[in-house]
C-alpha positions in Angstrom: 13.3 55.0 -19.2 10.7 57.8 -20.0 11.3 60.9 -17.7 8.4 63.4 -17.3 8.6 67.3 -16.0 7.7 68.5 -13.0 5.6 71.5 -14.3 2.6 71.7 -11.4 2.0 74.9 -10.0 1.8 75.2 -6.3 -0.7 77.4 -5.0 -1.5 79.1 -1.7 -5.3 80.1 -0.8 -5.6 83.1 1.7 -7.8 82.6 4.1 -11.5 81.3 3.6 -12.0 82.9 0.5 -11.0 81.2 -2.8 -8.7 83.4 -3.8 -5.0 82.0 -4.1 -1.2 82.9 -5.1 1.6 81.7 -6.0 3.3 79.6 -3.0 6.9 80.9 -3.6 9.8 79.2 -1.6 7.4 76.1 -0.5 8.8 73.2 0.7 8.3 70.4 -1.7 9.1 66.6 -1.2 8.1 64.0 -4.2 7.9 60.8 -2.6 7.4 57.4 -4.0 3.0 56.9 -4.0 1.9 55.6 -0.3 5.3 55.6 1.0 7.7 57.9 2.9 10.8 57.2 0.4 11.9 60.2 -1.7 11.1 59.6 -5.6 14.9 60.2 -8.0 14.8 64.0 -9.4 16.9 65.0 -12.3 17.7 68.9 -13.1 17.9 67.4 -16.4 15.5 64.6 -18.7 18.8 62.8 -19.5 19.2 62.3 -15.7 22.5 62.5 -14.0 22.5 63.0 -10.3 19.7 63.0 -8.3 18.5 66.0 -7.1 18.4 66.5 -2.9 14.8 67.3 -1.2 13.1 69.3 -0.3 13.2 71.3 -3.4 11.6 74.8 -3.1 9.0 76.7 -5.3 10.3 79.8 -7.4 8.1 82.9 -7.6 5.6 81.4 -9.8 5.2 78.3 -8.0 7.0 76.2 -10.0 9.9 73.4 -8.8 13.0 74.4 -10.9 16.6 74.6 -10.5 18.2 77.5 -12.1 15.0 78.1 -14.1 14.9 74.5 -15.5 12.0 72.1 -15.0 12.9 69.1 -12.4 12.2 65.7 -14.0 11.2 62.4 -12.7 10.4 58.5 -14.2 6.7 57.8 -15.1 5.1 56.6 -12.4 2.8 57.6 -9.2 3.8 60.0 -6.5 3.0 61.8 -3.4 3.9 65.6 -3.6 4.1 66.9 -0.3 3.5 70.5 0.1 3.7 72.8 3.5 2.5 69.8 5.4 -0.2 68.8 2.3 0.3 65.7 0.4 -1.6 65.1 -2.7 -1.0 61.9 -5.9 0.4 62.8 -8.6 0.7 61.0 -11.9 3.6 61.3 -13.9 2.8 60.5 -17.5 4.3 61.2 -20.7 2.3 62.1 -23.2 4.3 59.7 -25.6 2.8 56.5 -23.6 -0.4 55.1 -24.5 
């Protein structure tokens, strides 16, 4: 099965203005679209072991473990950020 990187960038806005940063060392759950069960993350496209949630944002935003992207099947997700959940698509750009 097709496996797609996790390379969103979480962001933080300060305030009311619409000026943002970087969240680093958010909280971030991927769960299954419209449900409450965790999605299967990979530290690598191959697979392996699923990864334990919550994962946490590096200094750029980014989900990675030890500077790697976290992967996940194609499909539709809830990321859940610092109390904020928002769909996400997972597509490879190999599928039509």
């Amino acid at each position: 099965m097709a496996r797609v990187a996790l390379a969103e960038v979480v962001l933080q806005y300060t305030g009311t203005s619409a000026l943002a940063h970087f969240a680093r060392d958010a909280e971030v759950y991927v769960y299954e679209r419209g449900t409450e069960e965790e999605a299967d993350l990979f530290a690598a496209e191959t697979g392996g072991e699923p990864l334990t949630q919550p994962l946490t944002t590096d200094k750029g935003g980014q989900v990675k473990v030890e500077n790697e992207y976290v992967w996940v099947e194609v499909g539709s997700y809830d990321l859940a950020v610092n109390e904020q959940t928002v769909p996400w698509e997972a597509v490879s750009g190999a599928e039509e």
